[in-house]
C-alpha positions in Angstrom: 15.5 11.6 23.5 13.2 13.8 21.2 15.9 16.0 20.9 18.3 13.5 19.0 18.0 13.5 15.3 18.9 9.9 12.9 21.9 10.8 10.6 22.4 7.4 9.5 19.8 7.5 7.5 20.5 9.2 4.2 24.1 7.4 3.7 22.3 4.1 3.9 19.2 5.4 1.4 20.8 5.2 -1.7 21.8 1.3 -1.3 18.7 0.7 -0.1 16.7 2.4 -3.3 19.7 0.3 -5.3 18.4 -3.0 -3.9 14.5 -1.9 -4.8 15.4 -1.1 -8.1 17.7 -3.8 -8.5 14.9 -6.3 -7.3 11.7 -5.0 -9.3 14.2 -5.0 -12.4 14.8 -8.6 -12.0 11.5 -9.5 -11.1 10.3 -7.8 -14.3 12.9 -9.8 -16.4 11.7 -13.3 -14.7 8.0 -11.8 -15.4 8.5 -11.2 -18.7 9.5 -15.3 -19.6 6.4 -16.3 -18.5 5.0 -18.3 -15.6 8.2 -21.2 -14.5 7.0 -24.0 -13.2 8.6 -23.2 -10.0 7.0 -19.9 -10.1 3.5 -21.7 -10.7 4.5 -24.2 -7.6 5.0 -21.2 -5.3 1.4 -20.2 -6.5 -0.3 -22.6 -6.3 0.7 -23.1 -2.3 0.5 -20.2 -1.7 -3.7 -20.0 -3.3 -4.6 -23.1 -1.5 -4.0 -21.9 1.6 -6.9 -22.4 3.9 -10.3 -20.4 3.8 -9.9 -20.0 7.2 -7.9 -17.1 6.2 -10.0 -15.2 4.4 -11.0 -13.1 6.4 -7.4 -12.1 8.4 -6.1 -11.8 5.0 -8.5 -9.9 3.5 -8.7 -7.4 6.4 -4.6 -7.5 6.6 -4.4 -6.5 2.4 -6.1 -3.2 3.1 -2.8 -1.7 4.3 -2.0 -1.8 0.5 -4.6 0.0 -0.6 -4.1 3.4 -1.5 -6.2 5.4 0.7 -3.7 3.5 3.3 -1.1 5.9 2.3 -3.6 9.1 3.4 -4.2 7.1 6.7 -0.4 6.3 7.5 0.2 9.9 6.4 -2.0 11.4 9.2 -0.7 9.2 12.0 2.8 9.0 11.2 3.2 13.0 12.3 7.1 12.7 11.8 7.6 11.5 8.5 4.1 12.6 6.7 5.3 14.0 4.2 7.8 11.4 2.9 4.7 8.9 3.8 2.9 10.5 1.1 5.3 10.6 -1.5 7.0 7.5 -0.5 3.3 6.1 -1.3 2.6 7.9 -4.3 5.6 7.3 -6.5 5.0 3.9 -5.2 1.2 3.4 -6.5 2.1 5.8 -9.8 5.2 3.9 -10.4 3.3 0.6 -10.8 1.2 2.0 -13.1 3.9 2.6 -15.3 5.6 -0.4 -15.4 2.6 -2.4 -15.7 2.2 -1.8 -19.9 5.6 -2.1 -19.9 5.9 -5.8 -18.8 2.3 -6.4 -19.9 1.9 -9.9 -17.6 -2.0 -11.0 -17.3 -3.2 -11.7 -13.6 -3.2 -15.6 -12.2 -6.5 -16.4 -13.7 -5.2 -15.4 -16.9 -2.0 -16.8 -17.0 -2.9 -20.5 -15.4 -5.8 -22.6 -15.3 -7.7 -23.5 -12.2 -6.6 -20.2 -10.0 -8.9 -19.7 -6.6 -10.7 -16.0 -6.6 -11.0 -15.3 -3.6 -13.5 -11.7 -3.5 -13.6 -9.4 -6.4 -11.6 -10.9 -9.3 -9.1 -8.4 -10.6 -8.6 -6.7 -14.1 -6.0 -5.5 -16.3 -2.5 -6.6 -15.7 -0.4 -7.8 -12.7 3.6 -6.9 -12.5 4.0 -5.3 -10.5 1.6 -6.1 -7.4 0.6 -2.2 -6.5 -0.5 -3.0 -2.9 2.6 -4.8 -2.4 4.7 -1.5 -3.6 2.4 0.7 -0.9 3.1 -1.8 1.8 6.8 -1.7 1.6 7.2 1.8 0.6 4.9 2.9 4.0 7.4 0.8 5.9 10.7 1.5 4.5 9.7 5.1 5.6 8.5 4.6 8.9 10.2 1.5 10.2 13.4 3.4 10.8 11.7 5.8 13.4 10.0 3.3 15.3 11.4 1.9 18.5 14.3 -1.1 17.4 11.9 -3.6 18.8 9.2 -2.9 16.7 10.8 -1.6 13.6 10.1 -5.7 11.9 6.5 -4.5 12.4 5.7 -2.7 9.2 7.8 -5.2 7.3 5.9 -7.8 8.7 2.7 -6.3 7.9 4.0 -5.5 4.3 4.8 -9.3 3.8 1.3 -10.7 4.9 -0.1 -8.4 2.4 2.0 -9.1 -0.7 1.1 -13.1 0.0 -2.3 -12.1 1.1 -2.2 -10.7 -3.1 -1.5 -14.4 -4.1 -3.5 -16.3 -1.5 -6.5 -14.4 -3.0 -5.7 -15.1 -6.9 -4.6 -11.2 -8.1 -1.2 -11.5 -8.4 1.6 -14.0 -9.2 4.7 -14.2 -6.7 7.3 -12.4 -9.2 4.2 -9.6 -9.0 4.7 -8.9 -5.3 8.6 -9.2 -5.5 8.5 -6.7 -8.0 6.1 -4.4 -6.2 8.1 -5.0 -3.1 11.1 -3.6 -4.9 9.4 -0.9 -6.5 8.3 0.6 -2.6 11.3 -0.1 -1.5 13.0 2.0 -3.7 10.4 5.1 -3.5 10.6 4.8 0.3 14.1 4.7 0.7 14.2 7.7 -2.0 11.4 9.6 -0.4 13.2 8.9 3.4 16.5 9.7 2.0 15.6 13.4 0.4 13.7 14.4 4.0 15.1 15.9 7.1 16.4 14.0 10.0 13.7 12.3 11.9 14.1 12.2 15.7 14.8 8.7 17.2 12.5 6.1 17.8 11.1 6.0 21.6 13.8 3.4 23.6 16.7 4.3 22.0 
């Protein structure tokens, strides 16, 4: 019923921001030592993927973009305004961290890496589309019915591989992004009202 509100939330918000953190902090660490060889393995499967895939991928990695934020803002009615923070301190956080861990992107850091589309500048940890992916569903997964609340998760993991199939980012680059949205959604959810239940609960 519209009438029920999610309490459960908040409680569970801090742990969940700890596990972001937690995650983007040891992603950053494993960054930092440069490229492993099982890191590069992981890379390298991931690139060669098919060209077949272009396309779906491509079209998939837009929900990481920025202006994705503005757009799940204005559809997700309920929770638009911890959408757009959550999204935000997502984008603007990985901006910060990126000088801070200073690792190139693939084509810097191997030889050989596939460009798939425009080939990508300045540095790579953390993956920023791969922070506004997970941040957008860490915030609206919750209030979804429980049958589709994978949904946005799912969508958030085809575009952080989507970033290495493609050639801008390393793996440990989308973990860490993934743990930086993670945290600013669960943060941004956490600090908001009670949201009503999802539909079929």
């Amino acid at each position: 019923m519209r009438s029920c509100r999610r309490l459960e939330w908040k409680p569970a918000a801090p742990m969940l921001a700890s596990f972001g953190i937690f995650t983007s902090a040891a992603a950053a660490f494993v960054a930092r030592k440069g490229v492993s060889v099982r890191e590069e393995s992981c890379f390298r499967s991931l690139n060669s993927w098919p060209e077949s895939l272009r396309i779906p991928l491509g079209a998939l990695m837009q929900a990481g973009n920025f202006g994705s934020v503005w757009i799940a803002a204005g559809l997700a009615r309920e929770v638009r305004r911890p959408v757009a923070v959550a999204g935000t301190v997502a984008w603007v956080g990985c901006k910060l961290i990126k000088p801070a861990v200073k690792r190139g992107r693939p084509a810097y850091e191997l030889d050989d890496v596939r460009i798939r589309g425009r080939a990508q500048s300045g540095l790579g940890f953390p993956s920023g589309h791969a922070a506004v992916a997970f941040s957008l569903a860490t915030v609206i997964s919750p209030g979804l019915p429980r049958t589709l609340r994978p949904l946005p998760y799912l969508l958030a993991v085809s575009v952080a591989l989507a970033r290495v199939y493609v050639g801008a980012h390393l793996p440990a680059d989308i973990i860490g992004g993934a743990g930086v949205g993670i945290a600013a959604g669960a943060l941004a959810r956490g600090s908001g009202p009670p949201t009503p239940h999802g539909a079929g609960e």
